[in-house]
C-alpha positions as CSV (number, residue, x, y, z in Angstrom):
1,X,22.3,37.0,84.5
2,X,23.5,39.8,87.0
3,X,21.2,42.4,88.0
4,X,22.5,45.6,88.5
5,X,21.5,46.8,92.3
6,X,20.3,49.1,93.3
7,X,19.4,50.2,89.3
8,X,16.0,52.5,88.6
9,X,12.8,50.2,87.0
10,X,11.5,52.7,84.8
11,X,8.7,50.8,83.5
12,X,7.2,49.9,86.9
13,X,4.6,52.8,88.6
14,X,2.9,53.2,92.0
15,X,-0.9,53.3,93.0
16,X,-1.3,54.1,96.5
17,X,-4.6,53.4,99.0
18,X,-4.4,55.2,101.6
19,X,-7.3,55.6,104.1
20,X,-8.6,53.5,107.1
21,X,-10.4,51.5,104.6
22,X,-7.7,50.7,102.0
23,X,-7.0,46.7,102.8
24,X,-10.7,46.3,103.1
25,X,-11.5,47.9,100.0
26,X,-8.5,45.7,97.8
27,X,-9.7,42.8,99.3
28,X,-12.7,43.1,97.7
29,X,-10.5,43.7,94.5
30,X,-7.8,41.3,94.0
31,X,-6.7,38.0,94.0
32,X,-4.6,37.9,96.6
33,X,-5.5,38.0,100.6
34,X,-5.1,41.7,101.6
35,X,-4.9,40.2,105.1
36,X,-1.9,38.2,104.8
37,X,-0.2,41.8,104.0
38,X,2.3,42.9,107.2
39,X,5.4,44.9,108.2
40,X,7.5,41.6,106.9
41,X,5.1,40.7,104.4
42,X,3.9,42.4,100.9
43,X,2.1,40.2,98.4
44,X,1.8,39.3,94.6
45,X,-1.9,40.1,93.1
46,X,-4.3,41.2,90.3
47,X,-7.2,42.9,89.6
48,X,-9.8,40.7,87.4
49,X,-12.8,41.8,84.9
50,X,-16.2,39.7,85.5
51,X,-15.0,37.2,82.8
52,X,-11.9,36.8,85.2
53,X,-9.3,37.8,82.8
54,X,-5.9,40.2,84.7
55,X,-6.6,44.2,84.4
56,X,-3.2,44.5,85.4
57,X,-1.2,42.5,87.8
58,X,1.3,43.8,90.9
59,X,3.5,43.5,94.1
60,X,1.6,45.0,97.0
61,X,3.5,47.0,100.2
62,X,2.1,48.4,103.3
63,X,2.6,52.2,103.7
64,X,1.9,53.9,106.7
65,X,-1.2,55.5,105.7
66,X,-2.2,52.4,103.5
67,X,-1.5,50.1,100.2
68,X,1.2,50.6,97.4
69,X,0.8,48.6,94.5
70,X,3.9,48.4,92.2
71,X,2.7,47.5,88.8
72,X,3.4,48.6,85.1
73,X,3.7,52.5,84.4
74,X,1.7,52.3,81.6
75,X,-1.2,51.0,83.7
76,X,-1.7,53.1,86.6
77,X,-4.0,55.7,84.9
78,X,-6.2,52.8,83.6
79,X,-6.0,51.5,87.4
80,X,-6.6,54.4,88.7
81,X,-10.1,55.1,86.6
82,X,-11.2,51.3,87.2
83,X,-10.9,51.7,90.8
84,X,-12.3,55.2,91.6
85,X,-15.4,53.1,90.2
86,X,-15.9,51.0,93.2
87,X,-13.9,53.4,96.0
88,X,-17.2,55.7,96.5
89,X,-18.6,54.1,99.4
90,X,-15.2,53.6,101.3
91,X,-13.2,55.6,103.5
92,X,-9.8,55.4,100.9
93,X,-8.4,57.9,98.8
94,X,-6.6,57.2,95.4
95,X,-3.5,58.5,92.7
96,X,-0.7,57.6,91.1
97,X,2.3,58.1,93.2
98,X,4.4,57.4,90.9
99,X,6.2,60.8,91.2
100,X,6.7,59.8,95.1
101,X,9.0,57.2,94.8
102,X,12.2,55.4,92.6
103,X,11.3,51.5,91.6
104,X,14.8,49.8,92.1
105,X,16.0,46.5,91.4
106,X,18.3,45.7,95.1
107,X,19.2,42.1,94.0
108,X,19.4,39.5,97.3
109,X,17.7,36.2,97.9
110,X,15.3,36.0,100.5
111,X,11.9,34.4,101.2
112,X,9.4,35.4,97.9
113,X,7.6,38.4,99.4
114,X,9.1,39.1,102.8
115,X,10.1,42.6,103.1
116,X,13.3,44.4,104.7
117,X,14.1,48.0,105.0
118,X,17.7,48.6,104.0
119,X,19.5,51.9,102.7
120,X,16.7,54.1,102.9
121,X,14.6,51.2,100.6
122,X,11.4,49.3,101.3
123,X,12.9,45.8,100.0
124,X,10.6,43.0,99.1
125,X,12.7,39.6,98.0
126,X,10.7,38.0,94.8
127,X,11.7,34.9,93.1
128,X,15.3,34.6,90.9
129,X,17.2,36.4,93.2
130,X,15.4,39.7,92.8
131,X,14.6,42.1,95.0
132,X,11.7,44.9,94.5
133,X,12.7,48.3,96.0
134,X,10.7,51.8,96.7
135,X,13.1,54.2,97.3
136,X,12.3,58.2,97.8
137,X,12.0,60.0,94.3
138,X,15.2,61.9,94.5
139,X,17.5,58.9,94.1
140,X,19.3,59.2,91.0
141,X,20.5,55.4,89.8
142,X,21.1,53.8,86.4
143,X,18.9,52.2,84.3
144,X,18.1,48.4,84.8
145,X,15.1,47.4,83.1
146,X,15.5,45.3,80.4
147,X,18.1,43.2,82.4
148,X,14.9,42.8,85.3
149,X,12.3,42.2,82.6
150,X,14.4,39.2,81.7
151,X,15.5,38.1,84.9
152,X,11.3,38.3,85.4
153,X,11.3,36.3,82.4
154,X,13.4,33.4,84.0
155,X,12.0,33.6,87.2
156,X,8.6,33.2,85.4
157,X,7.3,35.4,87.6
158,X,5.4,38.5,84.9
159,X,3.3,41.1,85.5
160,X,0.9,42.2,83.2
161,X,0.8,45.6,81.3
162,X,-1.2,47.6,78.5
163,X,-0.4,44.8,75.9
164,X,-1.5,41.9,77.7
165,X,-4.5,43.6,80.0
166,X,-8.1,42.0,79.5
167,X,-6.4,38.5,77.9
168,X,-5.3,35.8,80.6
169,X,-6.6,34.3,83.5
170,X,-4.5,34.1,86.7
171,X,-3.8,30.3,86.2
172,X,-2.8,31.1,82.8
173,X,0.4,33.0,83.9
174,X,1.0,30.6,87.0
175,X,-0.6,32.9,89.8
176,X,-1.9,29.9,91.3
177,X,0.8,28.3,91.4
178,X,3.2,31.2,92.8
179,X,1.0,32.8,95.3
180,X,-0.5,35.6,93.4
181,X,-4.4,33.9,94.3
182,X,-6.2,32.8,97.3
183,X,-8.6,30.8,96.9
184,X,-9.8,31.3,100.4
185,X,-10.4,34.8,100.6
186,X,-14.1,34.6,99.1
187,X,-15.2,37.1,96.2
188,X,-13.6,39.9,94.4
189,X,-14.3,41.0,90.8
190,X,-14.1,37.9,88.4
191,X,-13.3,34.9,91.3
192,X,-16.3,32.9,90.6
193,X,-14.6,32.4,86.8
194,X,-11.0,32.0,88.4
195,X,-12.0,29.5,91.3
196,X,-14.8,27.1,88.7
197,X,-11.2,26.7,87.0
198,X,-9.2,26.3,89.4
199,X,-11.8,23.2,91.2
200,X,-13.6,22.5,88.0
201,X,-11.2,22.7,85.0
202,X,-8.2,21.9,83.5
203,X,-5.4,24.7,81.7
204,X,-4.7,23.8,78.3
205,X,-1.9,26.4,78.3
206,X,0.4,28.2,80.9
207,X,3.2,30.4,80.8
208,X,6.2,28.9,79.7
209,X,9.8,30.3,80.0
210,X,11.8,30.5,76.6
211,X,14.7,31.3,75.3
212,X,15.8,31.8,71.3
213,X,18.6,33.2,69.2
214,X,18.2,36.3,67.8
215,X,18.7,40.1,68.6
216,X,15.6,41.5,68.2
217,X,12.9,40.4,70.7
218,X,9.2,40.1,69.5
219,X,6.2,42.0,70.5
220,X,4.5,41.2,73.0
221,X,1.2,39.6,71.4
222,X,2.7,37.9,68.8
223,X,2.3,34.4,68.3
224,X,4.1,31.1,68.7
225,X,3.6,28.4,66.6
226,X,4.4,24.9,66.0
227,X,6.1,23.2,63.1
228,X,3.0,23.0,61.2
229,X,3.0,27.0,61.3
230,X,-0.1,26.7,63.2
231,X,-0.6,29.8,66.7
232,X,-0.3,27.3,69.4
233,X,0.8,30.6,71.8
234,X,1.3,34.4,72.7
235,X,4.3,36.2,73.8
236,X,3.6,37.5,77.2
237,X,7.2,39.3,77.1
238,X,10.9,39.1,76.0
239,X,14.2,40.9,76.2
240,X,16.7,40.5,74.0
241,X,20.4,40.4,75.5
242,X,23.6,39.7,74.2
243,X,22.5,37.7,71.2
244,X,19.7,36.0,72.9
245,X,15.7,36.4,73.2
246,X,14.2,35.4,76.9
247,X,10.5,35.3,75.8
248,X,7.9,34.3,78.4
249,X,4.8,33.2,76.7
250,X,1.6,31.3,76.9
251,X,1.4,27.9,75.1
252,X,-1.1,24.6,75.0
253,X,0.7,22.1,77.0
254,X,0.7,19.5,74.2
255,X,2.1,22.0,71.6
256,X,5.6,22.3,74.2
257,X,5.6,18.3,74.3
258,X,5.5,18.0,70.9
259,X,8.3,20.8,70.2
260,X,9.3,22.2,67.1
261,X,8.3,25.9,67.9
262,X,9.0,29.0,66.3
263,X,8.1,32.8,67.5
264,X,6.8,35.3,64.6
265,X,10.0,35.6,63.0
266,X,10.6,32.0,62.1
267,X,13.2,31.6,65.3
268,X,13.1,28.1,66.7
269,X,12.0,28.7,70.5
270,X,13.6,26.3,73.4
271,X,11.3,25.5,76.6
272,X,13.1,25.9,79.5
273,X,12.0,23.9,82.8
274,X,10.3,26.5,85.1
275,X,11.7,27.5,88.5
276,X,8.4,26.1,89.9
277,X,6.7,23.1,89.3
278,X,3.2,23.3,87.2
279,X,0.1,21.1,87.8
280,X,0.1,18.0,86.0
């Protein structure tokens, strides 16, 4: 699919960290290394609860006075409120600064992460030929979400929102396997439950990229199931565009080898191969 570029991303928000303590402070937050983060370099992370399952997931950038964390509009106020919790003893300041800045789609291939400034935009390349832009409030540009929720979709690359907060595990959505953990880093909120699976278990479900005919996409939250009618998975997303449904969703492994799935509203789903490769 073509992405329009630059278009607005209404449905993405900003958190910003600002302070002398700001990197410190996230690294003792999310899953990814905070100290990987540089002028060519933002980051893919998430911010766990104790039983390890996503809050909310998002693309960080450096600012000059700190962090920005790009992540679903309708979670920044929940963000916000979780974080002010633990912020008390640390030299950082928090809002939403949403109102500060446009979220664009650019478009462009580049190295998953790097950044580049480029027509007034903070440009960060991502996977699928996106590019992640923060451009200053005023810009006035079209509207290209749904077309970058499913070029998300087949990039399998998702962030979670309201609807899928509190019900995954990194490894669950392939953060482990796209750079959106460390497992090197030492503890944040929820890594003892995220590393004992990563070096002690096994996944019995990942996110899968999907495609199926129809015109109406399903909620995300609804279920997939196999040809026995049985849930064998949950839609994480899905867009529906010109006649088609890209649904990213969470299924057992053996339920996609067997085949025969359906989403809520009796569609048969096709599994599409992934742009990365999944542990075996």
């Amino acid at each position: 699919m073509t992405l329009p570029a630059p278009a607005a991303l209404h449905h993405l928000g900003v958190l910003a960290i600002d302070g002398p303590d700001a990197a410190t402070f996230l690294q003792g937050q999310a899953t990814c290394d905070t100290r990987a983060l540089s002028d060519t370099h933002g980051a893919l992370g998430a911010l766990c609860n104790l039983q390890g399952r996503m809050i909310v997931s998002f693309y960080m950038l450096p600012a000059a006075d700190g962090l920005r964390l790009v992540m679903p509009r309708d979670r920044v106020d929940a963000v916000l409120a979780h974080l002010k919790k633990y912020a008390v003893f640390s030299k950082v300041t928090l809002r939403d600064d949403t109102p500060a800045y446009t979220v664009s789609s650019e478009g462009g291939d580049g190295e998953p992460f790097a950044l580049q400034t480029r027509d007034g935009a903070l440009r960060m390349f991502l996977r699928g030929g996106r590019a992640l832009g923060l451009r200053p409030a005023a810009s006035t540009l079209p509207d290209g979400s749904a077309t970058w929720r499913a070029a998300s979709i087949a990039a399998g690359e998702l962030l979670v929102d309201t609807a899928n907060a509190d019900q995954y595990l990194p490894q669950a959505l392939n953060y482990d396997v796209i750079d959106g953990v460390s497992f090197r880093k030492g503890c944040y909120t929820g890594q003892e439950v995220v590393a004992r699976m990563h070096f002690k278990g096994k996944m019995k479900e990942r996110l899968y990229v999907c495609q199926a005919a129809g015109a109406v996409a399903p909620e995300a939250g609804s279920p997939v199931t196999d040809a026995d009618g049985r849930t064998v998975g949950t839609v994480v997303d899905a867009v529906a565009r010109d006649g088609d449904c890209f649904v990213g969703a969470v299924i057992r492994h053996e339920a996609v080898a067997a085949g025969g799935l359906r989403l809520a509203g009796g569609q048969p789903v096709t599994v599409g191969a992934a742009p990365y490769s999944l542990p075996a």
